[in-house]
C-alpha positions in Angstrom: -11.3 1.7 22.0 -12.6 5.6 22.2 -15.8 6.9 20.8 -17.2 9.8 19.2 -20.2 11.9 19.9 -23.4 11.9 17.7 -23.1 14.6 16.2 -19.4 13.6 15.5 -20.1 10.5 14.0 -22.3 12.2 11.1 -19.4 14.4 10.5 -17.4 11.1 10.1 -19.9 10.0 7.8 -19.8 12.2 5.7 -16.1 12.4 5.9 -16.1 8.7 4.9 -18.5 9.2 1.9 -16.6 12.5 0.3 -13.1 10.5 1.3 -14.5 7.1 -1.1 -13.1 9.0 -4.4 -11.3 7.3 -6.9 -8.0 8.5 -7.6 -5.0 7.5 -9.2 -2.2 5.6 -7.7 0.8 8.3 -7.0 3.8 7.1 -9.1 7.7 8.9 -8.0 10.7 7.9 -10.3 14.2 8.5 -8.6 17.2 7.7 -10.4 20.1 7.4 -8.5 23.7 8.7 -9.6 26.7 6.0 -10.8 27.4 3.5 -8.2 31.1 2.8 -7.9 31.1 -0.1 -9.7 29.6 1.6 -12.3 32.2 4.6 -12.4 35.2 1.8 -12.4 34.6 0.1 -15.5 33.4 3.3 -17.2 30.0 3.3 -17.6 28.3 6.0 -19.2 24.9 8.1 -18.3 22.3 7.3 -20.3 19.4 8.8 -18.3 18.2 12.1 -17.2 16.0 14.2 -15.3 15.0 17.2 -17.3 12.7 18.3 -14.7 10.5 17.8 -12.0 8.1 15.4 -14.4 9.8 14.2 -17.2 13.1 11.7 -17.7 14.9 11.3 -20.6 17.0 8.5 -22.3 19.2 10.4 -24.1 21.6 7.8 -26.5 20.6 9.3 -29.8 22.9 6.2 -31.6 19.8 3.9 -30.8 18.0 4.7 -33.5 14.8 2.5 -34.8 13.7 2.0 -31.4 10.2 1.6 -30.5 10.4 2.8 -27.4 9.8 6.2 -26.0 12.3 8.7 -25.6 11.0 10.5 -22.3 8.8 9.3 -20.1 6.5 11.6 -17.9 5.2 11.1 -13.9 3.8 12.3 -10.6 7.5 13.7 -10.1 10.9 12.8 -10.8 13.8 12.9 -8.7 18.1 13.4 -9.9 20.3 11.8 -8.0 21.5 14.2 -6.1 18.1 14.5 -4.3 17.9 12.9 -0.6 16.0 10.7 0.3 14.1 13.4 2.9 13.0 15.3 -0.6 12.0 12.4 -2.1 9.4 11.7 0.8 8.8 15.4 1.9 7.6 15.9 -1.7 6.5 12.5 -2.8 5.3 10.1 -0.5 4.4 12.1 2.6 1.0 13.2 2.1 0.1 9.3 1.1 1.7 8.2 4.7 0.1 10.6 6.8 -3.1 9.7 4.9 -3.3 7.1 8.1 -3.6 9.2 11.0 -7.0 10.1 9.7 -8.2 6.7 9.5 -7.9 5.6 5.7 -5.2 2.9 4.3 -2.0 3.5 2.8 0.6 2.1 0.8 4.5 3.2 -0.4 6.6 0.5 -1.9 9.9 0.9 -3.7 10.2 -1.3 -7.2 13.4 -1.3 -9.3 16.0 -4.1 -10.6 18.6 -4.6 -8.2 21.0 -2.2 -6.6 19.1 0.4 -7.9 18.3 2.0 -4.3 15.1 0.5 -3.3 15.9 -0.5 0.0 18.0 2.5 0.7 15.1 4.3 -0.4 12.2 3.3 1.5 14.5 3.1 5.1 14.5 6.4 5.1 10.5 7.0 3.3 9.8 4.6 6.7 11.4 6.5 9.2 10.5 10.0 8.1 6.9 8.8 8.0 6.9 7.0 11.5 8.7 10.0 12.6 5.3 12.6 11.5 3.5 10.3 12.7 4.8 10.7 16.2 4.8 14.2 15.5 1.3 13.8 14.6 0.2 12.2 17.8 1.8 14.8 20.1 -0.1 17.0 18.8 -3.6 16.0 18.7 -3.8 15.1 22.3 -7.8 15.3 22.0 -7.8 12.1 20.5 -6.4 8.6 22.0 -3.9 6.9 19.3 -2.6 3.1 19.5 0.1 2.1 17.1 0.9 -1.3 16.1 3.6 -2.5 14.2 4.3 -5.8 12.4 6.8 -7.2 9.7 7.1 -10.1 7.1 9.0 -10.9 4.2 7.9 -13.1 1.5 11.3 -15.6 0.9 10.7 -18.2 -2.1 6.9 -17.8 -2.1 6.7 -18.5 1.8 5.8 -16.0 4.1 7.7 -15.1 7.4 7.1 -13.0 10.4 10.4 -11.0 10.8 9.5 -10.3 14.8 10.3 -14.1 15.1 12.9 -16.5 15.3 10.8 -19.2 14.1 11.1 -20.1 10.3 7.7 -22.0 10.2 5.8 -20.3 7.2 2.6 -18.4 7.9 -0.7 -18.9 6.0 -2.9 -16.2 4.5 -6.5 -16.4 5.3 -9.3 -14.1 3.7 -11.4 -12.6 6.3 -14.8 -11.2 5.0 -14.4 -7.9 6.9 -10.4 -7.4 6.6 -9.4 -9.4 2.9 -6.5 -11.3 3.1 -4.9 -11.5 6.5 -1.5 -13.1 7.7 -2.1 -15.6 10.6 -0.4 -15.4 13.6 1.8 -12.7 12.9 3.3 -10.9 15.5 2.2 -7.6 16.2 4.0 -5.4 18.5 2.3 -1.8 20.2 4.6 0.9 19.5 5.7 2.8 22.5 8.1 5.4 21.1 10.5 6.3 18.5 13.6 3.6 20.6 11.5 1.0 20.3 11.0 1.5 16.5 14.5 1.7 16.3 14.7 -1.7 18.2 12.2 -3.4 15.7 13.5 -2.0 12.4 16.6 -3.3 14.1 15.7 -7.4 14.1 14.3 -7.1 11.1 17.0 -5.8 9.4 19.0 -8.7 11.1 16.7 -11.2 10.2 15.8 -10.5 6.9 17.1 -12.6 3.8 20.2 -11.0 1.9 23.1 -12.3 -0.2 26.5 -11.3 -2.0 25.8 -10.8 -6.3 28.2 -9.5 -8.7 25.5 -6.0 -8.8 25.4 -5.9 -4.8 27.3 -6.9 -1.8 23.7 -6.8 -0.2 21.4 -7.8 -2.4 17.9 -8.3 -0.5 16.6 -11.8 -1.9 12.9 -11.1 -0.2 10.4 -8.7 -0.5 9.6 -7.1 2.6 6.4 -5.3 4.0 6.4 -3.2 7.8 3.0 -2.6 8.8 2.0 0.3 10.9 -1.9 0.3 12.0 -3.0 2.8 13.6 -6.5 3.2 16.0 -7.9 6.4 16.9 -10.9 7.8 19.4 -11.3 10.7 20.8 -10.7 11.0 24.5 -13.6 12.2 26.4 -16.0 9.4 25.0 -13.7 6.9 26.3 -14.9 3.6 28.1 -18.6 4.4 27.1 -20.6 2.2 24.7 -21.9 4.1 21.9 -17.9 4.2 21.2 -16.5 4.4 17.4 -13.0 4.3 16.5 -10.8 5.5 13.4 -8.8 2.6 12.5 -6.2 1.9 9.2 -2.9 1.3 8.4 0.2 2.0 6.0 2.6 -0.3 4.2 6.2 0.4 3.6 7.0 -2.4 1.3 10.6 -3.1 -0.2 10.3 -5.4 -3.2 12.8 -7.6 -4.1 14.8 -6.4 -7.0 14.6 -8.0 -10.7 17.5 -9.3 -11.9 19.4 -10.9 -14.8 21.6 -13.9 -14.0 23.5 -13.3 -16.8 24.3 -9.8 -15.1 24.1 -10.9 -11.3 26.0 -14.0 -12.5 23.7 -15.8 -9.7 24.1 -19.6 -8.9 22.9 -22.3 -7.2 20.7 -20.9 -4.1 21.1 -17.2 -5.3 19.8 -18.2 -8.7 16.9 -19.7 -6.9 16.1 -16.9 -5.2 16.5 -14.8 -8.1 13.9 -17.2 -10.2 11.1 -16.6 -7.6 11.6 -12.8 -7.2 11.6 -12.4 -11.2 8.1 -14.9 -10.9 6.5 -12.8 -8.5 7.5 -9.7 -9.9 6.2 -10.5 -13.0 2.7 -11.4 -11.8 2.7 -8.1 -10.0 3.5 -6.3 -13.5 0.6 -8.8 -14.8 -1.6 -7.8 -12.4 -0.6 -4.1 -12.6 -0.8 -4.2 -16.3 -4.5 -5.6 -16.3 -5.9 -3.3 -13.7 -4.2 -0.1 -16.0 -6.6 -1.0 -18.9 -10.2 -1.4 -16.5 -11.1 -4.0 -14.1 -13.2 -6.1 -16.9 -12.2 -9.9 -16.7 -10.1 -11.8 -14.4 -7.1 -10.1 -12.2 -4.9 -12.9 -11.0 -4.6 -11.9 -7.4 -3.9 -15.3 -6.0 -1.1 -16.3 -8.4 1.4 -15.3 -5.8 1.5 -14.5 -2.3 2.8 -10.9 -3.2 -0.4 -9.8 -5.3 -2.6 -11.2 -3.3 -1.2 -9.7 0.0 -0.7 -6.2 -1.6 -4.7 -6.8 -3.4 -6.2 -3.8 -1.8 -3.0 -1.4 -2.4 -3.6 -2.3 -6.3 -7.0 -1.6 -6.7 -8.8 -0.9 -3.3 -9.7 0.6 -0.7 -6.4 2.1 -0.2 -3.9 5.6 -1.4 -0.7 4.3 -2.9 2.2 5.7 -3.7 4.9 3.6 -5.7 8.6 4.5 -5.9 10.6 3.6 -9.3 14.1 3.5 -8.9 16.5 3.7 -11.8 20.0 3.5 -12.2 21.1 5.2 -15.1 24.2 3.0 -16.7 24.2 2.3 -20.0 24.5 -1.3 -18.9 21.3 -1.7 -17.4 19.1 0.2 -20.0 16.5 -2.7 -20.3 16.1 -2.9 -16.7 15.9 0.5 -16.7 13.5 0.7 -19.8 11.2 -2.3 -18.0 10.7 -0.1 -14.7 9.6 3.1 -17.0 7.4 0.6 -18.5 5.6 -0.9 -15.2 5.5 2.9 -14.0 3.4 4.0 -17.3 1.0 1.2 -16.4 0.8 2.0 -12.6 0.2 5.7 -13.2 -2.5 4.4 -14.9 -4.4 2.2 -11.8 -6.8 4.0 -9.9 -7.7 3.3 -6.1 -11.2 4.0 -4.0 -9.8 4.8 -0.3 -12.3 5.8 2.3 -12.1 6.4 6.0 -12.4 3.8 7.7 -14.5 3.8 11.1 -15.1 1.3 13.4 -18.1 1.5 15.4 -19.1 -0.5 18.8 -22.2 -3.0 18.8 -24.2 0.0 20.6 -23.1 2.5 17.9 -23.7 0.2 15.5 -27.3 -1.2 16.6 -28.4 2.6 17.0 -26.9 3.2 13.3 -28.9 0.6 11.8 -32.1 1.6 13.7 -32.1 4.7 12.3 -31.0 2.8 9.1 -34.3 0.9 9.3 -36.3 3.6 10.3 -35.3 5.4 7.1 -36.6 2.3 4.8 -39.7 2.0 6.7 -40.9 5.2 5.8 -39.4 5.4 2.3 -42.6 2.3 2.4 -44.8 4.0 3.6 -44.9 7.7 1.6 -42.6 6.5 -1.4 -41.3 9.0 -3.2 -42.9 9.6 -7.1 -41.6 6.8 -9.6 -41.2 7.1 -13.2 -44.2 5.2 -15.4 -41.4 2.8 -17.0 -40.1 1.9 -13.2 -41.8 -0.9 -11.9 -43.0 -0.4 -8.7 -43.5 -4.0 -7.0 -40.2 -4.7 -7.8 -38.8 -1.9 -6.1 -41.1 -2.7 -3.0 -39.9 -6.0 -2.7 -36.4 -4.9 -3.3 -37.0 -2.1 0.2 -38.3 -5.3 2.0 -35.5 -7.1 1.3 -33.3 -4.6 2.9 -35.0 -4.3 6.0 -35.6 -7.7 6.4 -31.4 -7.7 6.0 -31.4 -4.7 8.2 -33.1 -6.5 11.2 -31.6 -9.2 11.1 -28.4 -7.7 11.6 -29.5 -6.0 14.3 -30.6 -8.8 16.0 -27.2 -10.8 15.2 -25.7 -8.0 17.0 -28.0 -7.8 20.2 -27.4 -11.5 20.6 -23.1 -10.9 20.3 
C-alpha cells in the first residue's frame, strides 16, 4: 500500500472530519413503460411521472382511499428514460463517492419484473466504467481494485466466483462489521475482465420461469467493488497511509404474490423467503425512518445484517424504486412508494476512510498523546458547576488508552 506525506495526511484529516456529515439516503423512483404482457391483455396506466420529483396515481374511480395521491422524491424517472440517465442523474455521484475513499451503496428494490435487474446491470457498468475513467486520470495516485460477488439464495449465502455451493458464514470483525468468510475476491485488471466476471455471475446466479417473468431472479445479489488508493511517490516507505472503501451494486430479489406469480412448489419457496427477507428490510428501514431509539433488528436476516452499514452507517446510499405502472399491480406498486417514503427518510454518516501503517499510526497517536499531556498540565478554564477531578481522571484514562495502543502496535 502507498503513503501520504505529513502535511497530506492533515489535509486527509480534515477531509475525513468535514466528510462525517449526516445526510440522507438518495432515493430514485423509475417506472418503467407496459411490458408486453401487460399491453396483451389490456392493461391500463395507472401511474405517472408529472415531473422530475413527483409521481402520480392517477385512477380518480378509487375513491375513499387512504392513501396518497402523489408521492414526492430525490427524482423520478418515465419510462422512456434509459438506464444511462437514470445513473448519470441519479446514482452517479453516490458511486464515484468511492474513488475518494468513503463507502457506497446503490441497490434496486421493486416487486417482480419491474426492471430491477435490468436496472442496476447497466447503474454497474456505467459506474465501473467512471471508475476506470477515474483511474486513468489520476495517475499521481496508485489504485487497486477488487471485486467480489454473492447472492443470498433461501437465507444462505453464496460466493458467485465459485462453483462450490457450500454456504459462507458471516462473521463480525471489530474494525470492518459484518464480513463474508472466504469469499473470493478477484483484482480487477481491466474493463474484459469485468466483462468476464459479470459474465459467471450472471451464469451462476439463481433464476426461474413465473407467470410475471420468464427470468425471474429468485436471489438477491450484491457485486462488491473495493477500491485502495496511495499516492505514488510515498510508495514502499513506512509512514505509508492508504485511501481504502468500497461500493455495492445490489439487485434485490423481487416481492411477489403467488396468487399473481402463480408460484409452486420450489418457486413458491423461494418466493416465501424473498417476501421474509424483504419484509425485515422494510422493518428495519421503517424503524431507522423514525430515529435510531430502541432495537433495529439487524440480524433477523442475512440481508439486513449484510447491508447494516448501507442503512444507517458509515456509508452514501442511493436506492432505486422500480415501478411498473399496470393497473394490476397497483398494491405492489403502492407498497414500493411506501418503503421509498420511509427510506427518504433514513439518514447515513459516511466519512473517508484512511488506512494508515503501524509507523503512521504510532506517530499519530504520539502526537495524540502529547496533545492530552499538556491539556494536564495547563488545562484550559472550567466552569464552577464542572467538576474538575472527574475530568482529570477522565484525560488519564485516555492516555493510559492511548499508550497502550501504542505499545500494542510497537510489539505487532
Amino acid at each position: 500500500m502507498g503513503a501520504i506525506g505529513g502535511e497530506e495526511l492533515k489535509k486527509l484529516e480534515k477531509l475525513q472530519m468535514a466528510s462525517a456529515r449526516e445526510e440522507r439516503i438518495l432515493v430514485l423512483v423509475r417506472l418503467r413503460p407496459l411490458s408486453e404482457k401487460e399491453i396483451a391483455t389490456n392493461e391500463v396506466v395507472d401511474w405517472e411521472c408529472i415531473n422530475d420529483n413527483n409521481i402520480l396515481y392517477r385512477n380518480t374511480l378509487r375513491e375513499g382511499s387512504t392513501f396518497p395521491s402523489a408521492y414526492t422524491f430525490d427524482r423520478v424517472f418515465r419510462g422512456d428514460c434509459s438506464t444511462k440517465q437514470v445513473y448519470e442523474e441519479g446514482a452517479k455521484e453516490i458511486a464515484l463517492s468511492v474513488v475518494s475513499g468513503i463507502n457506497s451503496s446503490i441497490f434496486a428494490y421493486g416487486q417482480t419484473s419491474s426492471g430491477k435487474t435490468y436496472t442496476m446491470t447497466g447503474i454497474t457498468e456505467y459506474a465501473v466504467a467512471d471508475i476506470f475513467d477515474y483511474i486513468h486520470k489520476h495517475e499521481e495516485r496508485a489504485f487497486a481494485v477488487k471485486f467480489s460477488a454473492i447472492e443470498i439464495y433461501n437465507e444462505a449465502i453464496r460466493d458467485l466466483l465459485s462453483t462450490d455451493n457450500t454456504p459462507l458464514r458471516l462473521r463480525d470483525d471489530p474494525e470492518r462489521g459484518t464480513i463474508v468468510e472466504k469469499v473470493t475476491e478477484e483484482t480487477l485488471r481491466d474493463w474484459k475482465h469485468l466483462q468476464e466476471l459479470l459474465s459467471i455471475c450472471e451464469a451462476q446466479r439463481r433464476i426461474g420461469e413465473t407467470y410475471l417473468n420468464e427470468k425471474s431472479s429468485r436471489s438477491h445479489q450484491i457485486i462488491r467493488l473495493t477500491i485502495e488508493s496511495s499516492a505514488r511517490e510515498f510508495l514502499g516507505k513506512g509512514n505509508s497511509t492508504t485511501l481504502a472503501a468500497s461500493v455495492n451494486f445490489v439487485d434485490l430479489a423481487g416481492s411477489e404474490r403467488a396468487s399473481q406469480s402463480l408460484s409452486s412448489g420450489a418457486r413458491l419457496k423461494e418466493g416465501c423467503h424473498i417476501n421474509r427477507s424483504l419484509l425485515t428490510l422494510s422493518t428495519v428501514v421503517r424503524k431507522l425512518s423514525k430515529g435510531r431509539n430502541g432495537h433495529i433488528n439487524y440480524r433477523d436476516s442475512k440481508l439486513t445484517r449484510i447491508l447494516q452499514p448501507c442503512l444507517g452507517g458509515n456509508a452514501r446510499t442511493a436506492i432505486i424504486c422500480t415501478l411498473s405502472p399496470a393497473r394490476g399491480h397497483v398494491e405492489q406498486t403502492r407498497n414500493t412508494l411506501l418503503f421509498a417514503c420511509c427510506a427518504k427518510e433514513v439518514t447515513t454518516k459516511a466519512q473517508v476512510n484512511v488506512v494508515m501503517s503501524d509507523k503512521a499510526l504510532v506517530k499519530h497517536l504520539q502526537k495524540e498523546l502529547a496533545r492530552l499531556e499538556s491539556e494536564l498540565r495547563s488545562p484550559a478554564p472550567v466552569s464552577s458547576n464542572c467538576d474538575y477531578a472527574a475530568l482529570l481522571r477522565k484525560k488519564d484514562v485516555q492516555i493510559q488508552k492511548v499508550k497502550m495502543y501504542i505499545l500494542t502496535r510497537l510489539q505487532i
